[in-house]
N, C-alpha and C positions, 0 to 999 in steps of 0.2 A: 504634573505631566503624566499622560495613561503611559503605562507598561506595555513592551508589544507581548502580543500573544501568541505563546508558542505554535507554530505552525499547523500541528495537526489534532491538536486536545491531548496531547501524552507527552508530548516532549517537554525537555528542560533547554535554557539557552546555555552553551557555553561556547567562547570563544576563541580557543586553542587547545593544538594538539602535540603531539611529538610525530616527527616519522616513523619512528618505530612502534610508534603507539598502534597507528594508525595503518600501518603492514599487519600487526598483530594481528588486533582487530577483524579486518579482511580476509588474513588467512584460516584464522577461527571460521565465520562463516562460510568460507568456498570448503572447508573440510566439511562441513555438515550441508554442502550443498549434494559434495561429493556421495557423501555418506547416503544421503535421501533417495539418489542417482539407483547406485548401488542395490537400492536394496527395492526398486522396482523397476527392474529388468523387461525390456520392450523383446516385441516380438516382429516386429514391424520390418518391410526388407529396403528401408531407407528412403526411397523415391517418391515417399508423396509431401506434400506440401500443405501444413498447418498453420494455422494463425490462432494464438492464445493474445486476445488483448486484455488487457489490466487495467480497470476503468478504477478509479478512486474516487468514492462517495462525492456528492454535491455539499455544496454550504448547510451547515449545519443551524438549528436555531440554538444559539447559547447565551446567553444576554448576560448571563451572572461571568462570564469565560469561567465556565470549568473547565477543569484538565480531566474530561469524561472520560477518554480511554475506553475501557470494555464497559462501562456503565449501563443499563438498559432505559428505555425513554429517550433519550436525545435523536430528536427525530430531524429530514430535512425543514429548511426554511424556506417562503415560499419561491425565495431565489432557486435554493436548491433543486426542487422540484420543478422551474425552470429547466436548469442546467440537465436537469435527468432527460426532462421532454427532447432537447437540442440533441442528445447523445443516442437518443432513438430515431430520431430523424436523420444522424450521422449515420448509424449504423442497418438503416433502411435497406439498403442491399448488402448487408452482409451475407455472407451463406451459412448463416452459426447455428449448430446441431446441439449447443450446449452453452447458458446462462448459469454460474454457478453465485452466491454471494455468502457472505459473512454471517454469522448468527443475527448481528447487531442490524436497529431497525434501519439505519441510515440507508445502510449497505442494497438491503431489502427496494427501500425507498426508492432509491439510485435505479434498480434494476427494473423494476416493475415497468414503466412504459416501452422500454424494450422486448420484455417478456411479452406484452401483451402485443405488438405488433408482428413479432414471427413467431405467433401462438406455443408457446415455450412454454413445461413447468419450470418451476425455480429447484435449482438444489441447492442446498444450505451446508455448506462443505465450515467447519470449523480451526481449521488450520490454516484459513488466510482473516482470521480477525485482529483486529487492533493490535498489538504489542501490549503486554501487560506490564503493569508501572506502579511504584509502590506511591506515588504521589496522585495517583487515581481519584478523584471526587472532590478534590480540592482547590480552592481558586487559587488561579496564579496571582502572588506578590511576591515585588522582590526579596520581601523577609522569607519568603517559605524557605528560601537557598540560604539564609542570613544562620537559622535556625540550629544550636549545635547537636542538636539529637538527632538532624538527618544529616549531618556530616560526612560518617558512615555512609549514608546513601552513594553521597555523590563521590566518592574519594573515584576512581576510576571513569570517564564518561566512553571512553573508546570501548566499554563492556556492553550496555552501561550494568553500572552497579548500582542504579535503582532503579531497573527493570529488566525485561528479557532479554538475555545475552543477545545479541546476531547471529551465532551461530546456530542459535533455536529458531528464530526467522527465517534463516538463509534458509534451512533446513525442512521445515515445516512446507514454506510458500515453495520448495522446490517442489515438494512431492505432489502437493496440488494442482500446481499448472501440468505437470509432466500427467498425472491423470486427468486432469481435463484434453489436454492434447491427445493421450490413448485414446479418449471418447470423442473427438470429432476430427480422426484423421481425415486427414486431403479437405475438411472445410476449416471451420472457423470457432471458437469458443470465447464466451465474455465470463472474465472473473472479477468481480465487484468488490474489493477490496478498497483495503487505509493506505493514506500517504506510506507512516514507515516500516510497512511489509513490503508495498511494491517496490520503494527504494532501494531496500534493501537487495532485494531479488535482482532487481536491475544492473547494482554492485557488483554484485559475483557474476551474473552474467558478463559482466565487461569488464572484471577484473580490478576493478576499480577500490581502494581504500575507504573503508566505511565508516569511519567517523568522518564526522563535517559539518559545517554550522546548518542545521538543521532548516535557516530559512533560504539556503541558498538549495534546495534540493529541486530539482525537474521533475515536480507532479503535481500540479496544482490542481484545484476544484474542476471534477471531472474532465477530467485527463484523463490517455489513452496511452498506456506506455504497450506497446504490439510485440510480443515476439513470435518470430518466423522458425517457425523447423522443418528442415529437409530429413525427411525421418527420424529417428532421434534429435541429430545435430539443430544445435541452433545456427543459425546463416546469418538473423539480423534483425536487431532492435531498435526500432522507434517510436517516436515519442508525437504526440499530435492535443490538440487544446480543443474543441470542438465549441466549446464553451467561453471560448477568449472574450468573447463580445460582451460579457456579462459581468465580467470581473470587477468592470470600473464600482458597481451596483455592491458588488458582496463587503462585508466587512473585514475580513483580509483577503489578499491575493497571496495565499503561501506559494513557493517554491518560483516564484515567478523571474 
């Protein structure tokens, strides 16, 4: 019987939590949301009206399922590059002053036929890439979890403790969007990021508890998670699929 694959090439599967675990957790990253907040102070006198959307990469080619994470080479597949097309055509009239994406080529991939229809450069911002993972390059089986020298690893998953806290996420992906949003006040900006950065971001935005089974998360294969700011303030976040029509086609539907 295949194993399913974890949802975004980094994650591990597990299937419970505690409450308090999972308060924790949350409250770590809304601290370093806070903290990121903090320490890049707007100027701005509230009243215009921003859109940062948060597109997450197309299907990827992986045939062997690695758990690639930050790897270099994993490029889209020709679904993907579908899915990027559809999200250009989605976002045909946007008004965006600003296309930012990931180091990794996916990310790139993703963005490129938008870039090229509202003649945009790309900027390559590194604080919304992958979440780093110490189980990085390696195929998913369920023995990798079996194995007792990554034990260690996993003792904690509300952290997680084998890879980048949440709170370094929350953290990181705040400070990015909130300068992408400095740069295209009163229009529109696309950040081209991974499933569990935007998740994450989306969490502290809504307060939400951030551990969870991973395949139940709201971002699937180029997805549009949008958030709205009335000056600083966020007003309101959602979520849109541009790309649904294609899912049946891809070889998983994460987050679906």
């Amino acid at each position: 019987m295949t194993e399913p694959m974890p949802d975004s090439g980094t994650d591990l599967p597990f299937d419970q939590e505690s409450a308090a675990q999972a308060e924790g957790a949350a409250s770590e990253a809304a601290a370093g949301a806070r903290e990121a907040h903090a320490q890049h102070p707007s100027t701005a006198d509230g009243t215009e009206r921003t859109v940062v959307h948060l597109l997450r990469h197309g299907e990827v080619h992986n045939p062997d399922r690695i758990l690639y994470g930050r790897l270099p080479d994993f490029h889209l597949s020709d679904l993907g590059r579908q899915m990027a097309q559809v999200v250009a055509e989605h976002l045909a009239d946007a008004d965006l002053a600003l296309v930012v994406h990931s180091p990794l080529e996916r990310t790139a991939e993703t963005a490129a036929p938008t870039l090229k229809h509202h003649g945009l450069t790309a900027v390559v911002d590194p604080r919304i890439i992958e979440a780093g993972n110490k189980f990085e390059g390696r195929r998913f089986r369920k023995r990798l979890l079996l194995d007792p020298r990554r034990w260690w690893w996993v003792r904690d998953p509300t952290k997680p403790t084998w890879g980048e806290p949440y709170r370094g996420i929350g953290k990181r992906m705040m400070a990015a969007v909130e300068d992408a949003r400095d740069h295209a006040r009163g229009r529109e900006a696309l950040v081209v990021s991974h499933q569990l950065p935007i998740w994450t971001l989306r969490s502290v935005l809504e307060r939400r508890p951030l551990w969870h089974d991973p395949r139940r998360r709201q971002c699937n294969l180029a997805s549009l998670t949008s958030v709205t700011f009335v000056g600083d303030r966020v007003t309101d976040v959602t979520y849109s699929e541009p790309a649904a029509h294609l899912y049946a086609h891809a070889v998983t539907t994460p987050g679906a």
